[in-house]
C-alpha positions in Angstrom: -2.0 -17.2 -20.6 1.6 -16.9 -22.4 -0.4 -14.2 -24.9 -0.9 -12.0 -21.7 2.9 -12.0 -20.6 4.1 -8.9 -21.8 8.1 -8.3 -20.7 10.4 -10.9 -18.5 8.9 -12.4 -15.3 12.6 -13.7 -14.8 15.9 -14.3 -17.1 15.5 -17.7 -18.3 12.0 -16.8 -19.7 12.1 -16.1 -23.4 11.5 -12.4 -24.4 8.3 -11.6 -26.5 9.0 -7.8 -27.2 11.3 -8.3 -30.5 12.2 -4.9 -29.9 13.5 -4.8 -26.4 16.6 -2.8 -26.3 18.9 -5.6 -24.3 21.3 -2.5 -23.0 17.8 -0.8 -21.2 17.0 -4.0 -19.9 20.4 -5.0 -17.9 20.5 -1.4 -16.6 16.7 -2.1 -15.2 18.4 -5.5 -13.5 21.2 -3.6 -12.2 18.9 -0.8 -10.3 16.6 -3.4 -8.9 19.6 -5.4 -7.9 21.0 -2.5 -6.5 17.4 -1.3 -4.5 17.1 -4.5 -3.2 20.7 -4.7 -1.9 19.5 -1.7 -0.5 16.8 -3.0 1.4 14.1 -0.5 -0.1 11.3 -3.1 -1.0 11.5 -4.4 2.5 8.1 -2.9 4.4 8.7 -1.6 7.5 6.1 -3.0 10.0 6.5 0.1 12.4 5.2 2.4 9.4 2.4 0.3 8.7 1.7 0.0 12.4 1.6 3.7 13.6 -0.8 4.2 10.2 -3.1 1.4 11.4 -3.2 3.5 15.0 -3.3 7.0 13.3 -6.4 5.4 11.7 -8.0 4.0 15.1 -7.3 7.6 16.8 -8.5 9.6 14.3 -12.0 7.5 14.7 -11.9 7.4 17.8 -11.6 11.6 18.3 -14.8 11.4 15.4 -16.8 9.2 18.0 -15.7 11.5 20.8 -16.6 14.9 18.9 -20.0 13.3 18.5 -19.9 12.2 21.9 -18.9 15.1 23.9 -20.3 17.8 21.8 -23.8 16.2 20.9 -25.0 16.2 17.2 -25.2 19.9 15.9 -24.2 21.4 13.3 -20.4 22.0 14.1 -19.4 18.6 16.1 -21.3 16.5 13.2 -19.3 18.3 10.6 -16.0 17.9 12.3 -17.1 14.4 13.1 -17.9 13.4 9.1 -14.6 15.4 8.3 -12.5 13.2 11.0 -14.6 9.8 9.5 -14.0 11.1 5.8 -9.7 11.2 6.3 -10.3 8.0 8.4 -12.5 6.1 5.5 -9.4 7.4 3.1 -6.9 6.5 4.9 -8.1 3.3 5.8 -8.8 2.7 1.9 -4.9 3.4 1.2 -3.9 0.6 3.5 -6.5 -1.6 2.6 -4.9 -1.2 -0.5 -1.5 -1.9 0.1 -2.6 -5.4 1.9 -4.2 -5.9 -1.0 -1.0 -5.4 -3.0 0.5 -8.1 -0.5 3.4 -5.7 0.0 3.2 -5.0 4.1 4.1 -8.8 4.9 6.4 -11.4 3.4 3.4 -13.9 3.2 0.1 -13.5 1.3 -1.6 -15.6 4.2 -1.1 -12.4 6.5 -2.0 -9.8 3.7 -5.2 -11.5 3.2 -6.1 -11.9 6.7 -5.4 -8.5 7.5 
């Protein structure tokens, strides 16, 4: 797999880009350095909690529409818009899970 690595995975790797300009590459150190002093690659859980219930109400209100309203025309359409943000939305944190960026453990990510 060392033909796939492409850049540094850490400093006491050997670099395989003959061209990297070494200047470029401790500024790139020093910002992530400095972001993560920072604490801006930290999730916050409350974020990622209020989208998990935007999610649930936003389904829930589709559910309701049908619900209330019966199944013509106008409460079905409102009802497949409502389900359409909630199926995107959902997808977007689906995804970052999948990133395993939300928690500090993959077993959580996964689960989740």
């Amino acid at each position: 797999m060392n033909s796939l690595l492409i850049g540094e995975l850490s400093p006491e790797q050997p670099s395989f880009e003959p061209t990297k300009n070494k200047e470029l590459t401790d500024e790139f150190r020093e910002l992530r350095a400095t972001v993560e002093r920072m604490g801006l690659m930290k999730a916050n859980h409350v974020f990622f909690l209020l989208y998990l219930l935007h999610i649930l109400l936003l389904d829930g209100a589709a559910w309701l529409t049908l619900w209330v309203f019966g199944t013509s025309f106008l409460p079905f359409l409102l009802c497949a818009v409502l389900l359409s943000a909630v199926q995107a939305q959902a997808g977007w944190l689906q995804h970052d899970f999948g990133h395993l960026s939300v928690f500090s453990t993959s077993k959580w990510n996964h689960l989740l």
